[in-house]
DOKOL-545958 format. One record per residue (C-alpha): x, y, z. Coordinates in steps of 0.2 Angstrom, whole numbers, plus 5000, padded with zeros to 4 digits. Layout:
<drenmis>
XYZ...
</drenmis>
This chain:
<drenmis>
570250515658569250595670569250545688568050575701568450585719566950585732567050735742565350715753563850585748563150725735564750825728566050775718567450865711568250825693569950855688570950825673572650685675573350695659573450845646573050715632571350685638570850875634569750835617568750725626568550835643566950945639566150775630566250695646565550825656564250845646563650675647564050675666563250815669561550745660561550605671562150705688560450795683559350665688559950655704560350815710562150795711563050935712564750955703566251105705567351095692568851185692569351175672568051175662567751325654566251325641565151435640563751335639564151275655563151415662561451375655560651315672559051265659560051105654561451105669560651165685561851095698563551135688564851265696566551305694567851395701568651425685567751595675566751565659567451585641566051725638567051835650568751795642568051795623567451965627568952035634570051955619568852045608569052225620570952205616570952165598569952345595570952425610572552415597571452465582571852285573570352275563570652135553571351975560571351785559570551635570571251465572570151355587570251195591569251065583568351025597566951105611568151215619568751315604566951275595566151375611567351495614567551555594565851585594565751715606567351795603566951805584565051885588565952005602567452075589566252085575565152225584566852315590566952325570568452215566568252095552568951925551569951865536569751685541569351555552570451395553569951225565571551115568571550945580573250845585571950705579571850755561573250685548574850825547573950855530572750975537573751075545574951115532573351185525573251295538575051355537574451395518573151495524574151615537575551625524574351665511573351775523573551965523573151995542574452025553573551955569573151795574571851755588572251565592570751505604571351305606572051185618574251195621574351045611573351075597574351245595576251155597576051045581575451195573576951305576578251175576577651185557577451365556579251375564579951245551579251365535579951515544578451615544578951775555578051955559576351865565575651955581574751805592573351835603573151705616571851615628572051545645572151365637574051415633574651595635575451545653576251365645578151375642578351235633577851305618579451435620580751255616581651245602581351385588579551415594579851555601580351675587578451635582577551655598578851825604577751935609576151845610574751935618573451835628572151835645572551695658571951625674572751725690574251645697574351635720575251575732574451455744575051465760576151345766575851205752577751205748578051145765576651025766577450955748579050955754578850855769577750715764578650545767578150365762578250345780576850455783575550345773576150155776575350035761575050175753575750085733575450255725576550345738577550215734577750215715577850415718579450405729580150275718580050365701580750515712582250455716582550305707582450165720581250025725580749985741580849795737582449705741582349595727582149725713583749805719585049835705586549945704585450075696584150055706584750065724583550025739582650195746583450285758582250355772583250495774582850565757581850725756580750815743581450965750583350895745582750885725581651035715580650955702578950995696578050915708578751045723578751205710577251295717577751455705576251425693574851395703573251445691572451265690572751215707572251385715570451345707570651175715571051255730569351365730568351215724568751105740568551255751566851315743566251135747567051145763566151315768564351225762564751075773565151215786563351295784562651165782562951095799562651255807561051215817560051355827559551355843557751335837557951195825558951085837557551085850556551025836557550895829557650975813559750995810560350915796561450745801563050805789563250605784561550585779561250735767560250755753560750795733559450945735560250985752562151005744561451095731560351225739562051265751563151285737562251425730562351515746564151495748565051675751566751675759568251775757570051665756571751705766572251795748570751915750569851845736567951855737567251695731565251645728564151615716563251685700561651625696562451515684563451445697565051565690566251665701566751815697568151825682569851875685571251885672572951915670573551995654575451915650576551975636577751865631579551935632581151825627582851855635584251745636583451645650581751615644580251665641579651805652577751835657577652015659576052105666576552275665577552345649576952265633578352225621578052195602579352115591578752165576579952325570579752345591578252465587576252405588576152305572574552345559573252245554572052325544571352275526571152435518572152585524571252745529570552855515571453015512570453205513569653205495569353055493567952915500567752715503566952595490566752425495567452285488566252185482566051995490567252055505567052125523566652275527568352335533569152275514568752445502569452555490569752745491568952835475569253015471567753115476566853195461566753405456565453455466565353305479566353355497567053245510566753235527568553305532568153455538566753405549567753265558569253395562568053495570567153365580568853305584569653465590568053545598568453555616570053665609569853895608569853895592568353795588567353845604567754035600566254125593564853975597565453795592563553755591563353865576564853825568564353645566562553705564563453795550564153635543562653545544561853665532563253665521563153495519561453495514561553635501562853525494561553395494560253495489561153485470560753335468558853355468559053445452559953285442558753175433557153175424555853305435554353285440552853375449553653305467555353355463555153535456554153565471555553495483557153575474556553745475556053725492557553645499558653775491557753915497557753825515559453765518560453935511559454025523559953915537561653955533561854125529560854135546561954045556563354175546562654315552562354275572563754245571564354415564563354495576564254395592565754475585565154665586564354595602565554525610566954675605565954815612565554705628567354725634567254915634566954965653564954965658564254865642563254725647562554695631563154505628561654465640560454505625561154415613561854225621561754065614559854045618559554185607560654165593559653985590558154085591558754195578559254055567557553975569556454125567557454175549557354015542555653985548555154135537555854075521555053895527553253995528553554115509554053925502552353855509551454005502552053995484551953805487549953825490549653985479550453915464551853775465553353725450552553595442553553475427553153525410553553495393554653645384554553635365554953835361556653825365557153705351556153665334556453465335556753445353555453425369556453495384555853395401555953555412555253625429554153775427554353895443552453915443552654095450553954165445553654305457553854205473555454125467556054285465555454335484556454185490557954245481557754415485557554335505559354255500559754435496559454535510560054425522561654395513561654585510561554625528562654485534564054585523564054735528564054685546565354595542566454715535566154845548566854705560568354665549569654785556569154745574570954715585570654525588572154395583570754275576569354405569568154275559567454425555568654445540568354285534566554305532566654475525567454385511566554245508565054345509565854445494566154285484564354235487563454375483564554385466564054225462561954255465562154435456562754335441561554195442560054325439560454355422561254185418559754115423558454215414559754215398559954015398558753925387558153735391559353625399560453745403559553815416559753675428561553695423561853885429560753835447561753685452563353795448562753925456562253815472563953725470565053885471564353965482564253835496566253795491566654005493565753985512566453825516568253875511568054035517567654035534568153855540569853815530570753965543570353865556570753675550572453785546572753825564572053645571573053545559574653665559575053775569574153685586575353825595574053955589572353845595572453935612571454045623572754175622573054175604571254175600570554325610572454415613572654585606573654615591
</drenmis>
């Protein structure tokens, strides 16, 4: 049940009496709440946790002390991600709470990119049946992690049941509900729960209320029956000569709570009542300003009587409230009427004494490592993800890429290791410029697979002369920063000044703008176009691009030429220069590959009749995009990947 005590004729502060009443808390606020609306009353909770809470659309004169599931449901979801578990399990409570707070936590994990194997509801309400269901799922489940958003004794029944089927190896992620709850280590619970990650409510220590608790005395409070009954059940006595027993001895007014430790003078776990604490002192602090009356306003009999205020009155202070407690704690409120969140992070540790809520060092029982929970394990170099049809996103299969399809390998060890000398020596920009291009002549392929068209002769050809451009470009600036940058350490050469970064882009853009202007000419003056071939073959039609010119296809190739000409023989007049990492020597030879394959393709491709002519480009296009790609850029993922002792400045530009 919920009981309400009256602070002040406007304010009134709720608080739970028994644990069993949790199901039924938010309920009863709700409809609370509705009629508290009418009449402005204000309400500070210290408990309820909802979300929803802080719409002040449909609950404008609702606080708490207490931080909002949206703050702990985001930070549940920061933590999953932060230990790469990327597939996981949900059990919530069948109820507002766990309805509220799933809902938020799911949305916030989802766009960290973890997916969710399942979602599972459970209430102590619901016949045993259901959760046996439940256990079904998690042993049936190939996640490894469990996020379990509900109430202590929703969770109990559920891993007594757990416990009883021996189901071990489960990494639990808590909420504030029952991370800091005990109970739930009894018995054989706590091979199940050791470990268990989870956010709760900050423990303090209240100044001197384990003194106050310790001295209170029936004698304190005559006719006070509840002090009574307290005292009784304490010590197992009556104040009542004629209920005297043997066992049950009159009460002795000696007797002291401070002789006896029970739970009602254990103030080591303070999270609820710290919130109460807060709660009377924020309604305390609005009295306060409340009564506060200026000079000016008391001469004109306009100070507020403190045992007369208004709904509205109560209401408007509270929001104004901003005080700092004896602990240093800052406490006001939002415009939802929240404070600000704090949490505690506690890992459950199990020694011979108990349970141990450590905030420091995080302990994992699973193999005493960080356990893994993923659905598909990573895909190796070579090979690529396919989704699984009618699963998540995270669930996938790793296929073997294709001949002539490349992954993305190569590109992601570079982007990794791109701060380190090796990968920054000789312009970083153009080496992933380099790879950028590279990618696209591998693309480029495909724009020759598949019946033609008037578009797509015009758009292969153009693309090819375009993109090989760009890369043998970015080849030879950087060649020429290789010359550049040896004969600027001989003594008076300055001559790096003319050729920096700005200017090798330039240089890139200006050469591949030229091809980009010969394509547009042949495109305008006379551009491939699809056409039927029926001379190669007596009962065959041939679906074929015809070049149009066949002259300014030959220009762009003979573009192709000279620059791939010219970036060789710079190339190999670099190759003997004394640097431990000369790339020079790499390119000389992938340079020689290439232009091998291109001297060949001339007359193979005037030589190959019909079909075969697509076939002899997209090899040609194929190879040579593997010889530059190999060539230049495996040395380097050789160093990065093994022999990291070699990726420094030293080793790079040292002397051999």
């Amino acid at each position: 049940m919920i009981r309400k005590t009256v602070l002040i004729p406007a304010a009134l502060l709720h608080h739970r009496v028994h644990l069993h009443t949790y199901t039924y808390l938010f309920t009863l606020i709700f409809v609370m709440l509705k009629v508290m609306y009418h009449f402005l009353l204000s309400q500070v909770s210290y408990f309820a946790t909802c979300a929803c809470l802080s719409n002040k659309n449909e609950y404008p004169t609702f606080f708490r002390t207490i931080p909002s599931d949206y703050h702990q449901s985001k930070a549940l979801a920061k933590l999953v991600k932060q230990f790469g578990w990327t597939w996981i399990g949900v059990i919530r409570s069948d109820n507002d709470y766990g309805i509220y707070g799933t809902a938020t936590f799911i949305e916030a994990v989802q766009m960290e990119g973890v997916c969710i194997e399942y979602t599972a509801a459970i209430s102590r309400y619901n016949p045993l049946e259901q959760y046996h269901e439940t256990v079904n799922i998690i042993k049936q489940s190939t996640a490894k992690v469990i996020v379990a958003f509900t109430s202590f004794v929703d969770l109990e029944i559920l891993i007594q049941e757990i416990a009883l089927q021996n189901i071990t190896g489960l990494q639990w992620i808590g909420c504030e509900a029952w991370i800091s709850n005990a109970k739930l280590t009894a018995n054989e619970m706590y091979r199940i729960l050791d470990g268990a990650l989870g956010f709760a409510i900050t423990n303090a220590v209240i100044p001197g209320l384990k003194e106050f608790l310790s001295n209170i005395h029936p004698s304190d409070t005559p006719n006070n029956s509840v002090m009574d009954e307290f005292w009784e059940n304490i010590f197992n006595c009556t104040f009542t000569s004629q209920n005297a027993t043997d066992t049950n001895k009159l009460c002795e007014a000696a007797k002291q709570l401070s002789d006896i430790n029970n739970q009602y003078t254990d103030v080591s776990d303070l999270r609820i009542a710290k919130n109460i604490y807060k709660g009377m002192y924020a309604i305390a602090h609005a009295l306060h300003d409340m009564s506060i009356c200026p000079t000016a306003e008391r001469t004109q009999n306009e100070c507020i009587d403190i045992w007369k205020t208004r709904p509205w009155q109560v209401l408007d202070s509270l929001k104004k409230v901003n005080f700092t407690m004896m602990q240093g704690e800052s406490i006001f409120f939002d415009g939802n009427g929240d404070i600000v969140a704090h949490y505690e992070l506690l890992n459950w540790q199990i020694n011979q004494e108990g349970v141990i809520h450590d905030y420091l060092s995080l302990f994992f029982p699973i193999s005493f490592k960080v356990p893994r929970s993923v659905c598909s394990k990573s895909c190796t170099p070579g090979t690529f993800k396919a989704a699984q049809k009618g699963r998540p996103s995270c669930c996938y299969d790793c296929i073997l890429c294709a001949d002539g399809e490349i992954s993305n390998t190569t590109a992601f060890v570079f982007f990794c290791h791109r701060k380190t000398p090796i990968v920054r020596a000789n312009n970083s920009e153009l080496s992933f410029l380099l790879l950028f291009s590279l990618t696209l002549c591998f693309l480029c392929s495909l724009t020759f697979i598949g019946q033609p068209s008037d578009w797509s002769c015009m758009f292969r050809h153009t693309v090819f002369g375009i993109t090989f451009v760009m890369c043998i470009s970015c080849i030879l600036a950087k060649t020429i920063v290789v010359l550049i940058a040896f004969n600027a350490t001989r003594p008076g050469a300055n001559v790096m000044k003319w050729f920096g970064p700005s200017q090798q882009r330039l240089s890139v853009f200006i050469l591949t703008f030229i091809q980009a202007f010969l394509c547009m000419v042949w495109l305008t003056i006379s551009p491939p176009f699809f056409s039927l071939n029926i001379n190669s073959y007596k009962h065959k039609i041939i679906f074929e691009c015809d070049l149009g010119s066949t002259v300014a296809f030959y220009i762009m190739l003979g573009y192709i030429g000279v620059l791939s000409a010219l970036c060789f023989v710079l190339s190999f007049l670099a190759r003997k220069l004394p640097d431990n990492f000369n790339e020079a020597k790499f390119i000389t030879f992938s340079m020689i590959i290439f232009c091998a394959v291109w001297l060949t393709f001339i007359p193979a491709y005037i030589s190959s009749p019909g079909k075969y002519t697509v076939a002899v480009e997209i090899f040609a296009i194929l190879a040579s995009s593997f010889a530059l790609l190999f060539c230049i850029f495996s040395p380097k993922c050789y160093i990065i990947l093994l022999k990291p002792e070699q990726n420094t400045k030293k080793s790079v530009i040292g002397k051999k």
